[in-house]
N, C-alpha and C positions, 0 to 999 in steps of 0.2 A: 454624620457622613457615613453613606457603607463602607465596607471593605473593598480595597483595589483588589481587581484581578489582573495578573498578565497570562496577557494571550500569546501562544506562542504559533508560528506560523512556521512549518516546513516545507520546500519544495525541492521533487527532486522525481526519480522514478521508481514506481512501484515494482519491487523485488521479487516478487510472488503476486500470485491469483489473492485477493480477498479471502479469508476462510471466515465459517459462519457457524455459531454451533445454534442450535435455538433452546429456547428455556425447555426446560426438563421439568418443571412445576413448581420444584425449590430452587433455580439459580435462572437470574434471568438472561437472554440471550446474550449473544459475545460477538461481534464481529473483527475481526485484526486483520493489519498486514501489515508491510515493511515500506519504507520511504527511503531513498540514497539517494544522497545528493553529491557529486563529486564538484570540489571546488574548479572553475577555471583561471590558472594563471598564466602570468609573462612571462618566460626563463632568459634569461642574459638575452637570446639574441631578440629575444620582441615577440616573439611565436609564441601562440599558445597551447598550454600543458594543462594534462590534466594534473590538478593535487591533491589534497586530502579527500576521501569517501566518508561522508558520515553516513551512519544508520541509524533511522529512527523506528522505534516500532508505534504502531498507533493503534488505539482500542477504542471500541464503541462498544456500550453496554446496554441494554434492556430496550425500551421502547426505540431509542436514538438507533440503534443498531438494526432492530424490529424494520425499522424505515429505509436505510442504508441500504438494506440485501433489496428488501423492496423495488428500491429506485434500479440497484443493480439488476435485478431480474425484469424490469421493464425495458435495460438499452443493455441489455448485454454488448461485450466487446469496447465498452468503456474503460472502466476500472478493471484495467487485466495486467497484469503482467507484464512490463517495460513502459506503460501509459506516463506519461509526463503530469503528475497531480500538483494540488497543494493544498496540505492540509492545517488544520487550525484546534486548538486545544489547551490545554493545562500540562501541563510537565509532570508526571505522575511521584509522589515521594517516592516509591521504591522502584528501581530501574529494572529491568526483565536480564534475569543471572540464570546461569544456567554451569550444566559440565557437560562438554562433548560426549563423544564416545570415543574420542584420545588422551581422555582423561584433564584437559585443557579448559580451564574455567571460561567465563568469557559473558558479559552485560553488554546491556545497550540501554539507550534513553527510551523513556515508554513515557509516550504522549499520549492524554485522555481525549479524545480526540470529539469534538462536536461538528464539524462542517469537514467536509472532503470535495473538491470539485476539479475536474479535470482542467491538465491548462491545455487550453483549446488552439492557443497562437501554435506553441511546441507541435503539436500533437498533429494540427495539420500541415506543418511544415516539415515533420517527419510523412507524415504520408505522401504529400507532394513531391518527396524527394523518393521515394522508393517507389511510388509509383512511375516516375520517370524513368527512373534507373531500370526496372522492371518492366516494363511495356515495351513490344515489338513495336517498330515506326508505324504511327499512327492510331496505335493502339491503347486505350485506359487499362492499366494491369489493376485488376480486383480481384487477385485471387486470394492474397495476404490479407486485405480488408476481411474477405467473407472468411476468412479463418477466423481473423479474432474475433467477429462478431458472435462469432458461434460458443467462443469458449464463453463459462460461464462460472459465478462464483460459487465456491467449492461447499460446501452444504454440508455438517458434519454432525450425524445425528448421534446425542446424547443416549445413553442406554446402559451403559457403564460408567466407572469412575475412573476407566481409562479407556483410551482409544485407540492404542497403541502405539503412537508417537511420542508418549511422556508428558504432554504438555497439556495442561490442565488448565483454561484460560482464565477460572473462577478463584484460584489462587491469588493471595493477597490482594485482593480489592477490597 
């Protein structure tokens, strides 16, 4: 019998744009971003509250990632920035630790991340609520659409062994 795998499944919204570094010749591509998910609960009187926020970071590396920016630079305005996703993966052994610059430590869980896809129920049901909300009587409001379609994932070319945000994605993998 093989080895089990658990798969882990997050969902929640994308905290950040996609960043994408591409292979340099010695390290292979990297793509990441952030996943939060806040729980919803009932408080005494029945209402719902929001509760805990978790944050997950999730990573794609080499070919897997290679594909990923791919798909993103084909439907730009996807995978952007507040997008309702869910992503799927392995729980990586070392969690992404870091120190401010208030001197304030601080980790999160870092998912190896192999499939990513948008939730599409979510996503248009935020849209059809702000387009609502947003449009003059009788009117489709697209102008918030055609923004996000436009942004695009953030492309971070290798050429140094820093890039001046500290964060080096090829570390401990």
């Amino acid at each position: 019998m093989g080895a089990v795998r658990t798969v882990v499944m997050v969902e929640g919204n994308l905290a950040r744009d996609p960043r994408f570094w591409e292979s340099d010749g010695r390290r292979p591509a990297f793509l990441s971003f952030t996943v939060m998910h806040t729980a919803r609960i009932r408080d005494e009187s029945g209402s719902w509250v929001d509760g805990r926020t978790t944050s997950v970071d999730v990573t794609f590396n080499g070919p897997a990632a290679e594909r990923l920016h791919d798909r993103m630079e084909a439907a730009p305005g996807v995978l952007v920035k507040g997008a309702a996703v869910v992503a799927f993966g392995d729980v990586a052994d070392v969690p992404n630790a870091w120190v401010g610059a208030d001197g304030e430590a601080g980790a999160s869980l870092r998912l190896l991340g192999y499939r990513v896809v948008p939730d599409q129920f979510v996503n248009q049901a935020r849209r059809d609520r702000r387009d609502a909300s947003d449009a003059p009587a009788g009117v489709g409001g697209r102008g918030r659409a055609a923004a996000a379609a436009a942004q695009r994932v953030e492309t971070v070319t290798v050429d140094a062994d820093d890039d001046g945000d500290g964060f080096d994605p090829w570390v401990d993998d």
